[in-house]
C-alpha positions in Angstrom: 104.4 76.6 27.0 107.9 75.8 27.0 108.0 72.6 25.1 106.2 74.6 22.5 109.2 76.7 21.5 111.3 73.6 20.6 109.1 72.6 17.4 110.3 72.7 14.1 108.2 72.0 11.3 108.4 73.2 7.9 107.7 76.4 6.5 103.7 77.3 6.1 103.0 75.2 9.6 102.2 76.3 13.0 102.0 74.4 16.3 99.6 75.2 18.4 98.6 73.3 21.8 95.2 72.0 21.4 94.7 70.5 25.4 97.0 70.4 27.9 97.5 68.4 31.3 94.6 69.6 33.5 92.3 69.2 30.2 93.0 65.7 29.6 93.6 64.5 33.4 96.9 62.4 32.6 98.8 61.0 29.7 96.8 60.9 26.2 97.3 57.3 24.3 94.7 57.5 21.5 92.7 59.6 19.8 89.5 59.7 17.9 86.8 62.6 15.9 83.5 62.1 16.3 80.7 63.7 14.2 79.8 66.9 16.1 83.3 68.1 15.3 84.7 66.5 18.8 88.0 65.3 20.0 87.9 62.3 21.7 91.0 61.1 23.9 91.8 58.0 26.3 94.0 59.3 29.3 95.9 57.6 32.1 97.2 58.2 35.2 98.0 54.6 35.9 99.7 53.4 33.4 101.9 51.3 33.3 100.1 49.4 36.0 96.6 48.1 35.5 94.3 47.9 38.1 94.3 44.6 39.8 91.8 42.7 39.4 90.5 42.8 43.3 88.9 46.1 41.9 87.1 45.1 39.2 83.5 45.5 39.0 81.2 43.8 36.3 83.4 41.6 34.5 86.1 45.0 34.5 83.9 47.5 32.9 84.6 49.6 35.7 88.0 49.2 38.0 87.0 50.8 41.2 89.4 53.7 42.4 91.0 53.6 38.6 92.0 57.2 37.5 92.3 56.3 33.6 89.3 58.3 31.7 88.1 59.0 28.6 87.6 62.7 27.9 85.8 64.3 25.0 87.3 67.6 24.2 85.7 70.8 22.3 87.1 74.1 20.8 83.8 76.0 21.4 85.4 79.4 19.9 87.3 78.2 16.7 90.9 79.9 18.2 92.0 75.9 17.4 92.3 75.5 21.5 90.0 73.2 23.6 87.4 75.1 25.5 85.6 71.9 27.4 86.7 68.8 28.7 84.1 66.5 29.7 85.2 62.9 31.8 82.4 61.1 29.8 84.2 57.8 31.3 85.7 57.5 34.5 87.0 54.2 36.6 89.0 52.9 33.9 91.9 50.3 33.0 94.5 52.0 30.7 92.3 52.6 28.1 93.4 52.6 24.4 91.6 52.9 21.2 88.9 54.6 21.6 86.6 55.4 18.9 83.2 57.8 18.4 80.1 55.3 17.6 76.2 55.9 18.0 75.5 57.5 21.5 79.3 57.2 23.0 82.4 55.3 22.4 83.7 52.1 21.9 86.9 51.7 23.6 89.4 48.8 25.3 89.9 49.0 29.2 91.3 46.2 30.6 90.4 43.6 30.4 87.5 44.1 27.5 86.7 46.2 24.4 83.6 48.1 25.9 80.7 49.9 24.2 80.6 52.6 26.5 77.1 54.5 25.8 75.4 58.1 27.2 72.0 56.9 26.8 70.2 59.8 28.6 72.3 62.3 26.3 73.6 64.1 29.3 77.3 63.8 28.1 78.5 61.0 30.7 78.8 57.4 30.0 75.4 55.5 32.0 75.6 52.2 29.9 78.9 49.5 29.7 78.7 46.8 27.5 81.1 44.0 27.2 81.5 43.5 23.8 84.7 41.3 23.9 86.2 39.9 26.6 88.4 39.2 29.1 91.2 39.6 26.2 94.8 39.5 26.9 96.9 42.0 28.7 98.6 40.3 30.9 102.3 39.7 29.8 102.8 43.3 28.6 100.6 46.5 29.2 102.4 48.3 26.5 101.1 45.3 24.2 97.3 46.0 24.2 94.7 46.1 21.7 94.4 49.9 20.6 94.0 52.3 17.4 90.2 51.5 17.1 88.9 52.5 13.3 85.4 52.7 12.0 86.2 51.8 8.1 83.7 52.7 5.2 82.7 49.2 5.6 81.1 49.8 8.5 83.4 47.2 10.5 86.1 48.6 13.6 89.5 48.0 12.5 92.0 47.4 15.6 95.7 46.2 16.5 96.7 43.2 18.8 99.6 44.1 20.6 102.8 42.2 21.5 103.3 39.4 23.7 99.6 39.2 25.1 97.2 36.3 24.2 93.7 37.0 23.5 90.6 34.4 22.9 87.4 36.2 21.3 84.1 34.6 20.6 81.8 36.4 18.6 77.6 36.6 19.2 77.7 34.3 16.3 79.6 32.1 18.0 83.0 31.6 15.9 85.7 32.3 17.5 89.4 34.1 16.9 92.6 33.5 18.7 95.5 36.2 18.4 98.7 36.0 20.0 101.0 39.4 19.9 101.3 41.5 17.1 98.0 41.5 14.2 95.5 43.4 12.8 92.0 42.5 12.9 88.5 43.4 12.5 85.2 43.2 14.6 80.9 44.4 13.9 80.5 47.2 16.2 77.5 45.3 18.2 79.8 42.2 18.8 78.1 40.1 16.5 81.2 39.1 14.2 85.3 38.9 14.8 87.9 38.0 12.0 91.6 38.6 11.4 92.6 40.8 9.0 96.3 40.8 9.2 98.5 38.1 10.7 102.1 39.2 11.8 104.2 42.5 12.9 105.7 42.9 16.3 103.7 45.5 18.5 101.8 47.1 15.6 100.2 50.7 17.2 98.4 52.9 14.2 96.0 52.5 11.7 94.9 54.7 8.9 93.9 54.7 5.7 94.1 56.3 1.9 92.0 57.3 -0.6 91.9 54.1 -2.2 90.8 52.5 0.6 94.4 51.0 1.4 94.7 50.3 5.1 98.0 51.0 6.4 99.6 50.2 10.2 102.8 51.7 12.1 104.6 48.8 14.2 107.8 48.3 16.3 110.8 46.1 16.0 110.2 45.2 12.3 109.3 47.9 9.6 107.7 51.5 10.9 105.1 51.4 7.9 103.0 48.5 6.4 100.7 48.5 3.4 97.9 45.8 5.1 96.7 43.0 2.7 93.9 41.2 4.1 94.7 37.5 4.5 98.5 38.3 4.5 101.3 37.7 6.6 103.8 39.8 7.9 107.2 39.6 9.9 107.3 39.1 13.3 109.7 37.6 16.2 109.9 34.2 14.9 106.5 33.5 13.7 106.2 31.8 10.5 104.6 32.9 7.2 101.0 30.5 6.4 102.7 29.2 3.4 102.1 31.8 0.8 105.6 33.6 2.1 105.3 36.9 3.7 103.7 39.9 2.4 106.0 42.5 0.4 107.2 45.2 3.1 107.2 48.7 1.9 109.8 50.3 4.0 113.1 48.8 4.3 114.3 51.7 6.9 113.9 52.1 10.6 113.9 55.5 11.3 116.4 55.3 14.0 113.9 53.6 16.4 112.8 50.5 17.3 109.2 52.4 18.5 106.6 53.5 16.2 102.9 55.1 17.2 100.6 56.9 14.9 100.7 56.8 11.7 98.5 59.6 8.8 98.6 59.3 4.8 98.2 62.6 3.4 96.4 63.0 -0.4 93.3 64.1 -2.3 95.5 67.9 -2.0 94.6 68.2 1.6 97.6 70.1 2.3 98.6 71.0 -1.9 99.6 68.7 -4.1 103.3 68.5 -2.9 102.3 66.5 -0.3 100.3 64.2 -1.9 101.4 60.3 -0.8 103.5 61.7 2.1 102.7 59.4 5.2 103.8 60.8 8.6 104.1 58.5 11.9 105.1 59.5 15.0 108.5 58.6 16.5 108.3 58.5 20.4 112.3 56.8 20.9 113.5 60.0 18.8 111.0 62.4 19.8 110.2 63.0 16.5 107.5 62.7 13.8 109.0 61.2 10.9 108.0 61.8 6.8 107.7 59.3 3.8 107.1 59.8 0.2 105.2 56.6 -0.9 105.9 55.5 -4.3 104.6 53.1 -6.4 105.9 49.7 -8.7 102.3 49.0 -10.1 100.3 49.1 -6.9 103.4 48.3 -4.8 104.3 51.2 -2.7 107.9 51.9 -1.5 107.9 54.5 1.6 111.3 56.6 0.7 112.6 58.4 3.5 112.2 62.5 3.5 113.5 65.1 6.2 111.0 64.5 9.4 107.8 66.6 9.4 108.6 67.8 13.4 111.3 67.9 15.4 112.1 69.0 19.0 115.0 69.6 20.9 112.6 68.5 24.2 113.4 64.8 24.9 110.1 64.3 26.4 108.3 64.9 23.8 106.6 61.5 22.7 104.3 61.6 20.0 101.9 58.3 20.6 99.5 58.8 18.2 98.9 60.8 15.1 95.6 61.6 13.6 94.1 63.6 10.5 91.5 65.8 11.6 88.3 66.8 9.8 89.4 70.5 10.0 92.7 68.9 7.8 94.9 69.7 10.9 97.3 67.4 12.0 96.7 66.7 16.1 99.3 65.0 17.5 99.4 62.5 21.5 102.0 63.4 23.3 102.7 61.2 26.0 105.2 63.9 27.7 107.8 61.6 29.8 111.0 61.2 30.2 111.2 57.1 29.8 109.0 55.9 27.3 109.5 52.4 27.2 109.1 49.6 29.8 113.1 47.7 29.2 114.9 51.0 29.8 114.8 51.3 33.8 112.4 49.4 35.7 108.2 50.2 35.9 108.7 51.8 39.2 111.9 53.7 38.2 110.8 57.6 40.1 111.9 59.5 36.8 108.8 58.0 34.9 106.2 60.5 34.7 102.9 59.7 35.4 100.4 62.8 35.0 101.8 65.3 32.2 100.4 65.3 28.6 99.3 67.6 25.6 97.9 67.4 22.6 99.4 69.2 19.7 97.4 71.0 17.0 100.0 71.6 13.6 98.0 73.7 11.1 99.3 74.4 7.3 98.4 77.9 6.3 95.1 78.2 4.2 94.5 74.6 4.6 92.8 74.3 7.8 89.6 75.1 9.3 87.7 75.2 12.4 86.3 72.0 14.2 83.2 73.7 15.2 82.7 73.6 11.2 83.0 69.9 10.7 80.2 69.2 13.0 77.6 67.3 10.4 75.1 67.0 13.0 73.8 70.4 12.9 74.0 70.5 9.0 71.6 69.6 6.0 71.8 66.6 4.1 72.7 68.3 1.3 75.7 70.2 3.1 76.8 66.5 4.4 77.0 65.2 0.9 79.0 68.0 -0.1 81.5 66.8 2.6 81.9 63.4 0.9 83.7 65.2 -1.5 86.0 67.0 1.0 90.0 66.7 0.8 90.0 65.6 4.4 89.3 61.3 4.3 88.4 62.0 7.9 85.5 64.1 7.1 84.6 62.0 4.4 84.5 58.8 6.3 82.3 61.0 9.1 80.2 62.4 6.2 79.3 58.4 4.9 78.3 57.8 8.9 76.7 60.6 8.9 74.6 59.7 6.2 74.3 56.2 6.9 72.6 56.8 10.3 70.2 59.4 8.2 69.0 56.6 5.8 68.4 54.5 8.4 66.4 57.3 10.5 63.4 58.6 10.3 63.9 61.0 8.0 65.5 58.1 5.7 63.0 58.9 2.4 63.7 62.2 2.7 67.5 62.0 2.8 67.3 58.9 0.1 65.6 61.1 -2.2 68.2 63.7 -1.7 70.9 61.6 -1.8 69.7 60.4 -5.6 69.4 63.3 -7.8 72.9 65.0 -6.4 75.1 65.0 -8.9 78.8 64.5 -7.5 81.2 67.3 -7.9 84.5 65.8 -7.6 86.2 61.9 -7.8 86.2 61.7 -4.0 82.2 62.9 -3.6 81.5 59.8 -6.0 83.7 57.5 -4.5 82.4 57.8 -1.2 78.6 57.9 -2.5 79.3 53.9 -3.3 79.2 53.2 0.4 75.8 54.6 0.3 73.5 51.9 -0.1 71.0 54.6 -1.9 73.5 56.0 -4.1 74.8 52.9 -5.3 72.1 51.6 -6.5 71.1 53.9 -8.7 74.4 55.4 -10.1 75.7 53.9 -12.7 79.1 52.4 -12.7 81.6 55.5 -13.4 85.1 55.3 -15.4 87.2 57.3 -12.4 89.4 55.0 -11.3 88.8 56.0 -7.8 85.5 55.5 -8.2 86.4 52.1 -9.7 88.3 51.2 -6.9 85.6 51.5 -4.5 83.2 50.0 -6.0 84.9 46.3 -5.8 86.3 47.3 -2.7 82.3 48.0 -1.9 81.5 44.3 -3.7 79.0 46.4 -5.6 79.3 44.5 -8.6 80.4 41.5 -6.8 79.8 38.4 -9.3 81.6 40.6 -12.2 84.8 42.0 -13.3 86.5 42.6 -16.7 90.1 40.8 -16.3 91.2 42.9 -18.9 91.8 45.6 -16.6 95.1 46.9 -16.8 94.8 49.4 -13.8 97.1 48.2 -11.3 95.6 49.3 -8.1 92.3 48.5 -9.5 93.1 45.0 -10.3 95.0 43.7 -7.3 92.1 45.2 -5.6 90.0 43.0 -7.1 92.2 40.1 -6.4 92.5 41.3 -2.6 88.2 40.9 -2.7 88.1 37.0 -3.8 88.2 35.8 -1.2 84.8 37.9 0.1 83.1 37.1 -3.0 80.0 35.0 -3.6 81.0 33.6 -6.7 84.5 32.8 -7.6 86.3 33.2 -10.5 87.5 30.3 -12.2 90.8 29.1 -11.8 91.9 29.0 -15.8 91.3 33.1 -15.3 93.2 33.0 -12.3 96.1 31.0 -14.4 95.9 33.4 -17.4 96.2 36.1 -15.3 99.3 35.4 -13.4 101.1 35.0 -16.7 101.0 38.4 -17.3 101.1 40.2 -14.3 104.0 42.5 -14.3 107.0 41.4 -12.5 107.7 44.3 -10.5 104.4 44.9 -8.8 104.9 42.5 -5.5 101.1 43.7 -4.3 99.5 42.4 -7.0 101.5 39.1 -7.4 100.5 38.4 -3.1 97.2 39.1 -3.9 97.0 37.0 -7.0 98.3 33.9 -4.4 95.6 35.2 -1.7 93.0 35.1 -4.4 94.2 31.5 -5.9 94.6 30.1 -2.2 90.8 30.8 -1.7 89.5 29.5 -4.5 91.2 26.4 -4.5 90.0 26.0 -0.8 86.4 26.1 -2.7 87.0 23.3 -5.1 85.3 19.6 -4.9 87.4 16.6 -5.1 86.4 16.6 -8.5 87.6 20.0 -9.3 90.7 19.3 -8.1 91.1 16.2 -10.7 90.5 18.6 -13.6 92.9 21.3 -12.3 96.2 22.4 -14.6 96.5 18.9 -16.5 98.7 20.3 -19.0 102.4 21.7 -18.6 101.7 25.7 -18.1 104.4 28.5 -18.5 107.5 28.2 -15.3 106.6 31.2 -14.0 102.9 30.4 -13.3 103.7 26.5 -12.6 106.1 27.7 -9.9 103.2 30.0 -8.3 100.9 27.7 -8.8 102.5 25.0 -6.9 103.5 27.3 -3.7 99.7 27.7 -3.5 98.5 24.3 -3.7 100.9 23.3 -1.1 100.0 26.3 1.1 96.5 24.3 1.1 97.7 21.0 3.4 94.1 18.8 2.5 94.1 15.3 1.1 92.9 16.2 -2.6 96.0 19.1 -2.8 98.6 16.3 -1.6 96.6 13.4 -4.5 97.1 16.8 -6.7 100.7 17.4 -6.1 101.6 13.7 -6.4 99.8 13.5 -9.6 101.6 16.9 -10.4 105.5 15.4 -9.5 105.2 12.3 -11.4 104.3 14.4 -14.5 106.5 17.0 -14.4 109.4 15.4 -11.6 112.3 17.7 -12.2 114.7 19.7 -10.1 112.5 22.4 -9.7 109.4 21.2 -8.7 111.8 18.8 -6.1 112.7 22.4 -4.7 109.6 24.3 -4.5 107.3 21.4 -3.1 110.0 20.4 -0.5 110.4 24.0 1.0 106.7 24.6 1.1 105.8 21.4 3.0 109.0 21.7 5.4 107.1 25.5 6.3 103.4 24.5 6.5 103.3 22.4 9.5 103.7 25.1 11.8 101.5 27.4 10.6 99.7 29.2 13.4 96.4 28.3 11.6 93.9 26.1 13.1 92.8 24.9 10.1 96.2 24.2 8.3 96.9 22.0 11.8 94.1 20.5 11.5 94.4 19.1 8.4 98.2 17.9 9.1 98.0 14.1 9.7 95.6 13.6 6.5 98.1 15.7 4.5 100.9 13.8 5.8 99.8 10.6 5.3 99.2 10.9 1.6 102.4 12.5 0.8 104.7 9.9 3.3 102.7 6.6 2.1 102.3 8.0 -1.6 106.0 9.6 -2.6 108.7 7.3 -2.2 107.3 4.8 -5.5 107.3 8.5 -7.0 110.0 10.5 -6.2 113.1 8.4 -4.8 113.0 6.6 -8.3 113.6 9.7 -9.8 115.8 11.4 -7.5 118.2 8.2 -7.0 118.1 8.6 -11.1 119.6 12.1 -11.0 123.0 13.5 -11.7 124.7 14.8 -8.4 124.3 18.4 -10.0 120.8 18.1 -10.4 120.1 17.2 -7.0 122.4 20.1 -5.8 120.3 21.9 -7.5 117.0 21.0 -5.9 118.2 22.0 -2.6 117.3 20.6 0.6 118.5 17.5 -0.9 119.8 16.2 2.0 116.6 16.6 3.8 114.8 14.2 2.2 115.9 10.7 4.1 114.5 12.3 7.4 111.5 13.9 5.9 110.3 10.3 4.3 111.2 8.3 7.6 109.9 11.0 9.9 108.0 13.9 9.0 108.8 18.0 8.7 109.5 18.3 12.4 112.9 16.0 12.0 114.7 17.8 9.5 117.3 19.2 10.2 118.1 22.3 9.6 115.1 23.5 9.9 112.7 25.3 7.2 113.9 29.1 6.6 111.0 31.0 6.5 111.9 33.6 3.9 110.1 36.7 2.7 107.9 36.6 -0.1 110.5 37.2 -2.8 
């Protein structure tokens, strides 16, 4: 193929086309493995026009006369080129995210993430289940939900797309609002929905590393982001929930304001030299650029490196990236010549709407053959020795793998086997703790990988040695309070933060995350005994941005009691810029809890604080900032200051 000759990649890689347009019936968008060593692909010939609504059938399961499919695609011989293509979904919506589960798929087709299921086993979809839905797509079709996950948690991972408004409600009833860009996180039966992530723009990628770090591409604000859950991130506008926004770990845009796909490469899967090399795919610049991640503690910084693949072919649009289990790199390319929908308008004749490959780049005696990853015809012994693979895709297919065994009927057999292997390798043990078999009866191992995921597991949920001086093991831990039965208590909390290092940004956001929900926790009575004494700047300061990222009547008695204490400059500063931001937080609760809040601090401050402002020097109060602020926030409220709140980043 022509397009094929313009690839350059770097020396040991080869390029080879996996499928090309008459395999996958249009343009491919995502991309998923599946267990039997399977490429699964969402395609579109519609796109970017979504069938209107006249034409739905079901609730929009099925939009008649749609061309959009989903196509599962096999290399039957090993040559590393698709043999089959099988529609196994047809009469579809511009479908995005699609990922392998039980007996089929579980993908979004507007307007509704769908369990699409083959319940006869004949290899075509018979059964469509709403699992979510109608969700937003309206405003903007290039802002949908997409880059479905299955995490080792056994809950789908997904990105909310820009613009677009969606309302879920769960089988349990609770329900979740998004508005444009977030990440968040659903039970693959419907039964539970949460955010993970708020912020980014048009966020489109998700992946992974070995330590269980969850990591998304996004557009228009920064191509890579490390995902804390709970945390905010930038976006067009949208303010931070108090606790300032998350630390960004790459300050550079790649030369485009479009990014899609996103792979972290470790554990040797291609030699150690490209250990903590993330690639994400670049469909402005026809590119697919290349980070080195380093790390400040457990604070990664992505430093830019020459790009893994270029191409002198402008239509060449690489839309999404994934790791393979073979440990090839298969790249979506959404062949066009416009990309975008601001360029030219969405009936402008030079879009493309039918032509599409996807790209197969193998490193020399690193790869293997998907017909050799397919666990379903191996042993459960030969499945646990893929836990300890260098692939993280194979390893997270080798836990479901093993998961749906244990819960089979052959469950005592594989639980018996599963219990007297012996791990080879750090990677075959950390994956054995999302085995519920394993993990209870292996001990609790010293590799730090191993470490990691059991508290990312909760496996020893109620304890934790605060000694730990491993950094990516302990804002781990942090990053898991808030999922924890128990709590710690709030002195550790305290004598933590004084000597967490400065540098690590991760671990200082988590340690706020991790405060914020216990404090949420305490009784009124709690929250008298809290911090009495004076307690080091550093921590005071911290401290105090928490409490007033926590708008409830007991934080506002708190911070009162707090300011006529300690009333100094400082605290004049801090307090005054955090309760100018919290009122328009996006967060149901935090609004919620507004005129209670308010009331305290406007009827309770002005015997505390004017006194002792009126008292000070002009330098002090210059020094306070916001100074001049005040007069409208006492007579008023937050809304009448003017100018208005900056919401910063988290430094």
């Amino acid at each position: 193929m022509q397009e094929q000759a313009t690839f350059q990649v770097p020396s040991g890689f080869e390029v080879q086309l996996f499928a090309d347009d008459a395999q996958l019936g249009g343009k491919p968008i995502n991309l998923g493995f599946d267990r039997r060593g399977r490429l699964w692909v969402t395609s579109t010939l519609e796109y970017p026009y979504a069938v209107p609504k006249e034409r739905w059938e079901n609730g929009g399961v099925r939009a008649k006369g749609g061309r959009d499919t989903i196509r599962i695609l096999e290399d039957l011989d090993g040559d590393g080129r698709a043999d089959r293509s099988t529609v196994f979904a047809n009469e579809l919506n511009i479908p995005t995210g699609v990922l392998p589960y039980g007996k089929g798929c579980i993908a979004w087709s507007i307007p509704n993430i769908v369990h699409f299921e083959d319940t006869d086993e004949d290899g075509i979809c018979d059964r469509r289940t709403i699992l979510f839905g109608p969700l937003g797509y309206e405003k903007d079709t290039h802002g949908m939900i997409s880059s479905l996950r299955l995490g080792l948690d056994g809950w789908v991972y997904a990105t909310h797309g820009f613009s677009n408004t969606s309302h879920f409600k769960a089988k349990d009833g609770i329900p979740l609002d998004l508005n444009s860009g977030n990440v968040f996180r659903f039970n693959p039966d419907g039964s539970r929905v949460e955010r993970w992530t708020t912020g980014q723009v048009n966020p489109f990628g998700l992946c992974w590393d070995s330590r269980g770090n969850l990591y998304s591409a996004d557009c228009h604000s920064s191509p890579i982001y490390q995902l804390i859950p709970g945390a905010s991130y930038p976006s067009f506008g949208r303010p931070h929930d108090g606790l300032g926004f998350a630390p960004v770990m790459c300050e550079h845009a790649h030369g485009s304001t479009g990014i899609a796909g996103v792979v972290y490469l470790d554990q040797n899967v291609w030699g150690p030299e490209w250990n903590d090399h993330m690639l994400v795919g670049n469909p402005v610049t026809s590119r697919v650029n290349q980070d080195l991640i380093t790390f400040t503690g457990s604070t990664p910084k992505a430093n830019e490196r020459p790009d893994f693949l270029t191409s002198t072919d402008p239509w060449f649009r690489p839309v999404d990236l994934q790791l393979g289990p073979d440990r090839a790199l298969y790249i979506a390319d959404f062949y066009n010549r416009i990309i975008g929908h601001y360029e030219v308008p969405l009936d402008h004749p030079g879009r493309d709407r039918a032509s599409g490959r996807i790209w197969r780049v193998v490193k020399k005696d690193a790869t293997r053959a998907l017909r050799q990853t397919a666990l379903h015809q191996m042993t459960t012994e030969d499945v646990i020795t893929r836990l300890g693979d260098a692939s993280l895709t194979l390893r997270g297919l080798a836990v479901a793998e093993l998961k749906e065994r244990l819960s089979g009927p052959a469950a005592s057999e594989a639980q018996q086997i599963l219990e007297r292997v012996a791990p080879e390798n750090a990677r075959q043990s950390a994956s054995m703790v999302w085995l519920e078999a394993a993990s209870r009866t292996r001990p609790s191992g010293v590799d730090p990988l191993e470490a990691i995921h059991r508290v990312r597991s909760l496996a020893e949920k109620n304890t934790f040695d605060w000694t730990q001086t491993d950094p990516h093991l302990l804002s781990v831990v942090l990053e898991t309070v808030p999922y924890r039965d128990h709590a710690p208590e709030v002195g550790q909390l305290l004598d933590l933060r004084a000597r967490l290092p400065e540098g690590d940004l991760r671990m200082q956001y988590a340690w706020r995350l991790a405060m914020q929900s216990v404090l949420r926790r305490q009784t009124t009575a709690d929250w008298s005994s809290l911090a009495k004494g004076r307690l080091d700047e550093v921590v005071e300061r911290e401290l105090l941005l928490v409490v007033c990222a926590i708008p409830s009547p007991d934080s506002a008695r708190w911070l009162l009691r707090r300011l006529q204490q300690f009333a100094s400059p400082a605290y004049f500063q801090a307090v005054v810029a955090r309760v100018l931001c919290w009122p328009t937080s996006p967060d149901r609760q935090v609004q919620s809890s507004r005129p209670s809040w308010w009331s305290w601090w406007k009827n309770a401050t002005p015997a505390i604080w004017m006194p002792s402002w009126n008292s000070m020097p002009p330098s002090q109060r210059a020094e306070s900032g916001r100074g001049n602020q005040l007069a409208a926030l006492w007579r008023n409220g937050p809304e009448a200051c003017n100018p208005p709140c900056s919401h910063g980043s988290f430094r």
